[in-house]
DOFIPA-197939 format. One line per field, with one value per atom (N, C-alpha, C): atom name; x negated, y, z. Coordinates in steps of 0.05 Angstrom, whole numbers. Atoms other than C-alpha are relative to their C-alpha. Layout:
BEGIN
a <- [CA, ...]
u <- [X, ...]
v <- [Y, ...]
w <- [Z, ...]
//
This chain:
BEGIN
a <- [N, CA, C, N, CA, C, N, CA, C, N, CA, C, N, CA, C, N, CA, C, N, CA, C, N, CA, C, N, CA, C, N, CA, C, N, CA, C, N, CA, C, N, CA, C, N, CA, C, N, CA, C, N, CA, C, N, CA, C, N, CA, C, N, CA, C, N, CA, C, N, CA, C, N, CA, C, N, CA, C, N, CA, C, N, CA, C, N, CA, C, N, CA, C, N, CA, C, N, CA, C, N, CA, C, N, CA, C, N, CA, C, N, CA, C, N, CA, C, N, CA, C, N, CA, C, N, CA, C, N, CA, C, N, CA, C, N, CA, C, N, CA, C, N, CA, C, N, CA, C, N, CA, C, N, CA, C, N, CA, C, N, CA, C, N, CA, C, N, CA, C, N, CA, C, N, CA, C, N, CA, C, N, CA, C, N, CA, C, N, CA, C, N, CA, C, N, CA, C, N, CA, C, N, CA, C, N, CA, C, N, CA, C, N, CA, C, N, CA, C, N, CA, C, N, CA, C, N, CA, C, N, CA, C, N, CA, C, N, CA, C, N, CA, C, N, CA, C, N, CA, C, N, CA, C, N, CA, C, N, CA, C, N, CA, C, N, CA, C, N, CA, C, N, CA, C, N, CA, C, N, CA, C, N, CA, C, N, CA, C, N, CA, C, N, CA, C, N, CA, C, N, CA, C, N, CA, C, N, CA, C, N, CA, C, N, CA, C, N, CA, C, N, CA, C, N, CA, C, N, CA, C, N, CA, C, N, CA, C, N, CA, C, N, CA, C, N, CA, C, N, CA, C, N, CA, C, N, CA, C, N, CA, C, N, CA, C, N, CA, C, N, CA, C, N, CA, C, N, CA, C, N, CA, C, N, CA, C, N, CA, C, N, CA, C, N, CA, C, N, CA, C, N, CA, C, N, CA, C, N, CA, C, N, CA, C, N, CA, C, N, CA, C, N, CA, C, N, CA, C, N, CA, C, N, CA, C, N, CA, C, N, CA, C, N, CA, C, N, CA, C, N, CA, C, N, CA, C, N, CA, C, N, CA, C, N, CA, C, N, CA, C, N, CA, C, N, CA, C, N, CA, C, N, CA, C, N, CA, C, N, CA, C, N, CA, C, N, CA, C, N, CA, C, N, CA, C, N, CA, C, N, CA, C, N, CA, C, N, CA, C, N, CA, C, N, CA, C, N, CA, C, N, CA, C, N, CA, C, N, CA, C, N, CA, C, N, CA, C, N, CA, C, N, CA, C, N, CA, C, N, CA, C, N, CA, C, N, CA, C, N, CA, C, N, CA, C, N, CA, C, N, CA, C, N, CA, C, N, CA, C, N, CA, C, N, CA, C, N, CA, C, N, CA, C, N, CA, C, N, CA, C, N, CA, C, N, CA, C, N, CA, C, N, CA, C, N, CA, C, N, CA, C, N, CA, C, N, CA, C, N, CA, C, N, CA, C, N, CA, C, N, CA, C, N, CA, C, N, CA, C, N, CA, C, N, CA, C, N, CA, C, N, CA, C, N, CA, C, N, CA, C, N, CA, C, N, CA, C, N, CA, C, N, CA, C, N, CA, C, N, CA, C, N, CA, C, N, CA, C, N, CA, C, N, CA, C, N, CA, C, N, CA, C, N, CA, C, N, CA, C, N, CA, C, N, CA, C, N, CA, C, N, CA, C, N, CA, C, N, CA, C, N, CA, C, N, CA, C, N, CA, C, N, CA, C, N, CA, C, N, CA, C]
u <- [15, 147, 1, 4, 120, 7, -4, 131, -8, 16, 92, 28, -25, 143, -27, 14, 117, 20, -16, 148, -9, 10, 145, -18, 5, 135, 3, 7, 119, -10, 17, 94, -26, 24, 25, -10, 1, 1, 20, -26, 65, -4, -13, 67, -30, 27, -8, -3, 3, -8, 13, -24, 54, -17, 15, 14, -20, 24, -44, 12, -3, -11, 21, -20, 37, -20, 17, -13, -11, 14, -33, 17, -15, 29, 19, -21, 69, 29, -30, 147, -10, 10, 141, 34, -26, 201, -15, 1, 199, 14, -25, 234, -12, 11, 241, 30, -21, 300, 5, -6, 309, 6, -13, 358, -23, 10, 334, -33, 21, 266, -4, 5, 263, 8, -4, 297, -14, 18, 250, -23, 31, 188, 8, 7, 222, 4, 6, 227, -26, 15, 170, -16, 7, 138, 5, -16, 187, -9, 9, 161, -34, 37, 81, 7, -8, 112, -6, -3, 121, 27, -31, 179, 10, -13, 202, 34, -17, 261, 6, 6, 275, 30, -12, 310, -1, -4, 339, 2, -2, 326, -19, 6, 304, -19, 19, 242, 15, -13, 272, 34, -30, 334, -4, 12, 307, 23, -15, 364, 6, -5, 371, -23, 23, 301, 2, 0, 312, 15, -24, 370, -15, 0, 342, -33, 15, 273, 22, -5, 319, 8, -8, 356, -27, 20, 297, -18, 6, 269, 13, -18, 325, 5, 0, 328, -21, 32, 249, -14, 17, 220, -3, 13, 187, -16, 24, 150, -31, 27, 71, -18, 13, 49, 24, -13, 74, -13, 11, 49, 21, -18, 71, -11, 10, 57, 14, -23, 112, -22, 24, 78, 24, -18, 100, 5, -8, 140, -15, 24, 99, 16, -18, 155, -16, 13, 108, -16, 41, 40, 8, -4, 63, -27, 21, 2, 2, -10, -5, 9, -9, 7, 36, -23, 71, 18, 0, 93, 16, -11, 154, 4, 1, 173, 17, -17, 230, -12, 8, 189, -15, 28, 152, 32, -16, 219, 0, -4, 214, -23, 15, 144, 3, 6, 141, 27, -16, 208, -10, 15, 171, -24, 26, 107, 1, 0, 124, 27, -26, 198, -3, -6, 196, -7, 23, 129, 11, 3, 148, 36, -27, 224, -11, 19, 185, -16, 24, 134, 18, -25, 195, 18, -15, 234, -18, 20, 173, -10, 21, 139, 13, -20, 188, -11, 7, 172, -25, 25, 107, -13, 1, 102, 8, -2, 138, -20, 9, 94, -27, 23, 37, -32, 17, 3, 11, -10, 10, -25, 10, -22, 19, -16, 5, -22, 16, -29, 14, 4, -26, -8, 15, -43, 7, -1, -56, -16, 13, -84, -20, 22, -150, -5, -1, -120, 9, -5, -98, -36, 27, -173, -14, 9, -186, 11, -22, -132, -7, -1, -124, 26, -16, -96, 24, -22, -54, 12, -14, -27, 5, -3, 3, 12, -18, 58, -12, 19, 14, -22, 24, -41, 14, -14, 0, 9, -13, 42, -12, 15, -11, -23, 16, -46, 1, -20, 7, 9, -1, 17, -32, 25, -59, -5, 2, -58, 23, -22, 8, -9, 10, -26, -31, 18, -90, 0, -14, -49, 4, -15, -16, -27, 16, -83, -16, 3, -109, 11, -20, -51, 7, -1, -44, -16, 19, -105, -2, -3, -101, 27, -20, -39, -3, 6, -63, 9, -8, -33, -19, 25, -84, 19, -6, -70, -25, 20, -106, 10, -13, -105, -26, 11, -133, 1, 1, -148, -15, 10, -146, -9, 7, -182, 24, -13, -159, 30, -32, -103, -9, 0, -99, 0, 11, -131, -3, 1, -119, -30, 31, -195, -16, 17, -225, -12, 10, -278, 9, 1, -259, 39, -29, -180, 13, -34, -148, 20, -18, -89, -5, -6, -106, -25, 26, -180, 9, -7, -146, 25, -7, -96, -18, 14, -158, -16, 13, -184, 18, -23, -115, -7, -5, -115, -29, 31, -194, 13, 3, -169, 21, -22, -108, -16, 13, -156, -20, 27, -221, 8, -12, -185, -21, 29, -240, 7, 16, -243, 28, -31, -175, -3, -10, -190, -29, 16, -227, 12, -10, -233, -10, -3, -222, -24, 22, -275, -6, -1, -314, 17, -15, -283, 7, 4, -305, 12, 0, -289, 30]
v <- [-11, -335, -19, 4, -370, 13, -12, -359, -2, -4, -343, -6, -2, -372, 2, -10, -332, -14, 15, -368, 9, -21, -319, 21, -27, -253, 17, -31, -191, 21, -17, -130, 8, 0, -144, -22, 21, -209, -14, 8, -228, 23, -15, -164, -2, -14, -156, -29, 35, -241, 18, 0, -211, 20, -17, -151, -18, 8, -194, -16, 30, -255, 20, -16, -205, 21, -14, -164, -19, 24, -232, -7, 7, -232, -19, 15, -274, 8, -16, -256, -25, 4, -262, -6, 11, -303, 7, -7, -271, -13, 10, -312, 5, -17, -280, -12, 0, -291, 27, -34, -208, 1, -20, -186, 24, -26, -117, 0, 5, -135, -3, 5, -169, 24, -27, -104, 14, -35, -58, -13, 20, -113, 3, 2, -120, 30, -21, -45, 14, -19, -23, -21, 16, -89, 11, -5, -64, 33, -27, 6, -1, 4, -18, -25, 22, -61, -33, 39, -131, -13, 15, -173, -14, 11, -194, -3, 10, -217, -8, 4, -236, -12, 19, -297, -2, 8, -298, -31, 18, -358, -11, 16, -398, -28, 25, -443, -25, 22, -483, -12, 13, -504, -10, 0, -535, -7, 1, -548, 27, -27, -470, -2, -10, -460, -28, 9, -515, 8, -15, -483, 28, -27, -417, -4, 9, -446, 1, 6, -469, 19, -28, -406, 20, -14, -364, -19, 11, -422, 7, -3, -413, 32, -25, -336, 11, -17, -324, -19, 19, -381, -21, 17, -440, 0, -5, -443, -8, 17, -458, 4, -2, -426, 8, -2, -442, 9, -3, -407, 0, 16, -430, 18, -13, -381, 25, -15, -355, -9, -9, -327, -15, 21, -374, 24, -18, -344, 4, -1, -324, -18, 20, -374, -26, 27, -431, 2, -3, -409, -12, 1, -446, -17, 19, -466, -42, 24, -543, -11, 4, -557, 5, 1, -528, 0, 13, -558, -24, 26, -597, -13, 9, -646, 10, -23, -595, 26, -21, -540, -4, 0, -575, -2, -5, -578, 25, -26, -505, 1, 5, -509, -22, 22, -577, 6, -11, -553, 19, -22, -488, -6, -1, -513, -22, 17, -576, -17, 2, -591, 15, -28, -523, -6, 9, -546, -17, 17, -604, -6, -5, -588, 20, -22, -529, -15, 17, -579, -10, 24, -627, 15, -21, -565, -5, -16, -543, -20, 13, -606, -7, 14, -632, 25, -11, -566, 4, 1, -564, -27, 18, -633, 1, -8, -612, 18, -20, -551, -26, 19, -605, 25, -16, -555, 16, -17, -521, 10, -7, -491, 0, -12, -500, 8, -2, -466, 15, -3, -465, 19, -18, -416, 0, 7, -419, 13, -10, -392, -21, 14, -420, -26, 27, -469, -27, 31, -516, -11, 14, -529, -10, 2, -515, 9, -7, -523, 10, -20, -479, 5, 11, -500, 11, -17, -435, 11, -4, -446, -28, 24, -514, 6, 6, -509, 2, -9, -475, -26, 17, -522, -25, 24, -591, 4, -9, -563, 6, -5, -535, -28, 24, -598, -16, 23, -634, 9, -11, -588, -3, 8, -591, -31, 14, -660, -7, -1, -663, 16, -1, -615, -13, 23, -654, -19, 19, -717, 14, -16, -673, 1, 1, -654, -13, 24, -721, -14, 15, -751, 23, -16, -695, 21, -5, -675, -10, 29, -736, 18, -7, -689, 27, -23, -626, 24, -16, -599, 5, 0, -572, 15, -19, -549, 1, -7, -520, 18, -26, -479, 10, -22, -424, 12, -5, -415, 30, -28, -342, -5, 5, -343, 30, -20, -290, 18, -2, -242, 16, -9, -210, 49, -25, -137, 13, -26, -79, 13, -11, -52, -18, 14, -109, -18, 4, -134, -28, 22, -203, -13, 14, -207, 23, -29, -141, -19, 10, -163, -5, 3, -144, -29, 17, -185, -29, 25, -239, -16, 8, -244, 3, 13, -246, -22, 37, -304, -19, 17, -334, -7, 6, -320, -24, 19, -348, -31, 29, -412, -7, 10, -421, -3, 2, -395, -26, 6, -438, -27, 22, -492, -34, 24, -537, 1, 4, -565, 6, 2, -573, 28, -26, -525, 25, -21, -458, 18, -18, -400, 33, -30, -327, 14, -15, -314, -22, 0, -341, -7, 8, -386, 6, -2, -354, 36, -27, -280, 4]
w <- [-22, -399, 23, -21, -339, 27, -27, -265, 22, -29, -201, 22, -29, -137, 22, -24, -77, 30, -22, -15, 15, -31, 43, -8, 14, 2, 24, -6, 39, -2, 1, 43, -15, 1, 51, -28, 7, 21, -28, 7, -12, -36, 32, -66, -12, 21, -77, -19, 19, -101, -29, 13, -144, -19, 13, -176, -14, 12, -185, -32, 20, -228, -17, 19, -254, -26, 15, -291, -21, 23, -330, -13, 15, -348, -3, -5, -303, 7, -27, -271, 11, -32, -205, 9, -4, -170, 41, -17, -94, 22, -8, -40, 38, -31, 40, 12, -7, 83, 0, 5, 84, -25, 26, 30, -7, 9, 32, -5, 14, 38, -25, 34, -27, -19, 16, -59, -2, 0, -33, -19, 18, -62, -28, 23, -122, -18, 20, -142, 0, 3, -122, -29, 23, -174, -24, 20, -225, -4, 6, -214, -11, 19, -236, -14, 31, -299, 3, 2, -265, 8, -5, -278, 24, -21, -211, -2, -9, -181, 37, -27, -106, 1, -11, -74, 26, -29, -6, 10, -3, 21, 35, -22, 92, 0, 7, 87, 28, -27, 154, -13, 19, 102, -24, 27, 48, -21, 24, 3, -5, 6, 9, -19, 10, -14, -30, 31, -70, -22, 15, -98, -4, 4, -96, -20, 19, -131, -29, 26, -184, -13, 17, -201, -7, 11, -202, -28, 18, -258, -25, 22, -298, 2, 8, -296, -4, 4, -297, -24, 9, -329, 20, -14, -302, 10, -20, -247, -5, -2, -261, 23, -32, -199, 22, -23, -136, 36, -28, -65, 15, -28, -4, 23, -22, 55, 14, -21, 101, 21, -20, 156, 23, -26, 236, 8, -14, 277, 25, -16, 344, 18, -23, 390, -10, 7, 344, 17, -8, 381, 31, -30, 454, 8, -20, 496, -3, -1, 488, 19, -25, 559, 2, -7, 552, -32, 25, 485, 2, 8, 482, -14, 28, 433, -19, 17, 409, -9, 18, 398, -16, 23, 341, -16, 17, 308, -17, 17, 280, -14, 14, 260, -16, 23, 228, -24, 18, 191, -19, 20, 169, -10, 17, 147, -12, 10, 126, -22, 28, 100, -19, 15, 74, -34, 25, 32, -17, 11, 18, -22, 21, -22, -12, 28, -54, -20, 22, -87, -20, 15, -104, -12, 17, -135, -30, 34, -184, -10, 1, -192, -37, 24, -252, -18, 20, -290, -5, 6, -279, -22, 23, -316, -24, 20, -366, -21, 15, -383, -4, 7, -375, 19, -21, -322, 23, -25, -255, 21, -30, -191, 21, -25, -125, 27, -21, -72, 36, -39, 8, 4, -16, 44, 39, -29, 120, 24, -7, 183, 11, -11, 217, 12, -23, 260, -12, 22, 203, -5, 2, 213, 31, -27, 279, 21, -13, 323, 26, -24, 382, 20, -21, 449, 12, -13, 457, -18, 23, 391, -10, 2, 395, -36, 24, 347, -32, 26, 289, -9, 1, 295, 2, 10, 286, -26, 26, 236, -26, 25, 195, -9, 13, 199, -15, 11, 172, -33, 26, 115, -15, 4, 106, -15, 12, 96, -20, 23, 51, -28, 18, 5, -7, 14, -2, -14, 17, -20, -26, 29, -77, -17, 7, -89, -27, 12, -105, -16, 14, -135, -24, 23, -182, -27, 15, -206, -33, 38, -275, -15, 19, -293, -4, 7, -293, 13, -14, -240, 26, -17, -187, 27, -25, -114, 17, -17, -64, 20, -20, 2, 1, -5, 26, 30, -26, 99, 3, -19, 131, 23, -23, 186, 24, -8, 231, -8, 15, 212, -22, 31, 130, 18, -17, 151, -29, 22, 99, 10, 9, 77, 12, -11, 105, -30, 23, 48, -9, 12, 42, 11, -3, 77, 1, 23, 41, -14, 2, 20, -36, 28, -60, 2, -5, -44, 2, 0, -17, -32, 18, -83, -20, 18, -125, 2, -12, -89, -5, 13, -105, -27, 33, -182, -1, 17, -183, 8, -2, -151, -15, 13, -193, -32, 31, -259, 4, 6, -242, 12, -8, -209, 4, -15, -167, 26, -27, -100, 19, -11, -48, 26, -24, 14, -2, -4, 10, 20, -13, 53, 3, 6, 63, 9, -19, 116, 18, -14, 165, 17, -14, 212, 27, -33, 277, -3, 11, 236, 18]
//
């Protein structure tokens, strides 16, 4: 059996990915800093017949988050899909004006170390299997950054371009990535950023596997 790593599992977003890929017949490897969180995610999974699991772990620590990749490998399977999308904290969003050079420490840690020891975790099994998906996910400003959301908008730019490289450089092996820019915020009954809506826009880009950045909605939405 293969395995779906959700990196910054929740609620919303986080369980409906987990339902989706789980129903195809993936376990789902869950990873949150919230203990209890992950318990409550992984029974309710475990209560509509998907193999989960849940890993406490701190994307701003990445040898946590590599270690905790690997155990969930070795207790679920190997990772072939990897999402990346722990939601910023709102102390990232500071006005650029008032934007020191320490508060890009927490963002560029969270959107970018984080990413970038998650990739370097799964990447080795993904070669192995001789296939993968890794996909991004991000809000608006990794496109179109926004002045009273410094920290977000560097940070995601930076992850932006880190998965494009991947992109490129991994395409010849059969490993595909891509992101997925939310515009706005992930809105239960909203036709195109419901939370299940938005995890079948995941599976299609992990199944149909074309083209590095798509998006959820409307950029101005």
């Amino acid at each position: 059996m293969t395995t779906i790593a959700i990196v910054g599992a929740g609620p919303g977003l986080g369980v409906a990915v987990a339902r989706r890929f789980g129903r195809e017949g993936f376990a789902v490897a869950l990873f949150a800093r919230d203990r209890e969180r992950l318990d409550a995610l992984v029974r309710d999974l475990d209560g509509n017949g998907v193999r989960a699991r849940g890993f406490a772990a701190d994307v701003r620590r990445p040898e946590e988050l590599s270690a905790a990749l690997a155990r969930a490998a070795d207790e679920l399977g190997t990772v072939e899909v990897l999402q990346y999308s722990p939601v910023p904290h709102r102390d990232f969003m500071r006005p650029v004006l008032e934007t020191r050079h320490r508060d890009l420490v927490g963002p560029i840690e969270f959107s970018v170390y984080g990413a970038v020891a998650a990739v370097q975790q799964v990447l080795p099994g993904m070669r192995r299997l001789g296939r993968g998906t890794i996909l991004f996910v991000n809000g608006g400003t990794a496109v179109v950054p926004h002045t009273e959301r410094a920290g977000t908008s560097i940070a995601f730019a930076a992850e932006s371009a880190y998965g494009h490289l991947l992109h490129e450089r991994l395409a010849g092996e059969g490993i595909h990535v891509a992101q997925l820019v939310i515009p706005g915020a992930i809105t239960p009954g909203h036709a195109r950023k419901d939370p299940a809506v938005l995890a079948q826009t995941l599976w299609g880009l992990h199944r149909d596997r074309h083209g590095f950045r798509h998006f959820a909605d409307d950029l101005d939405a």
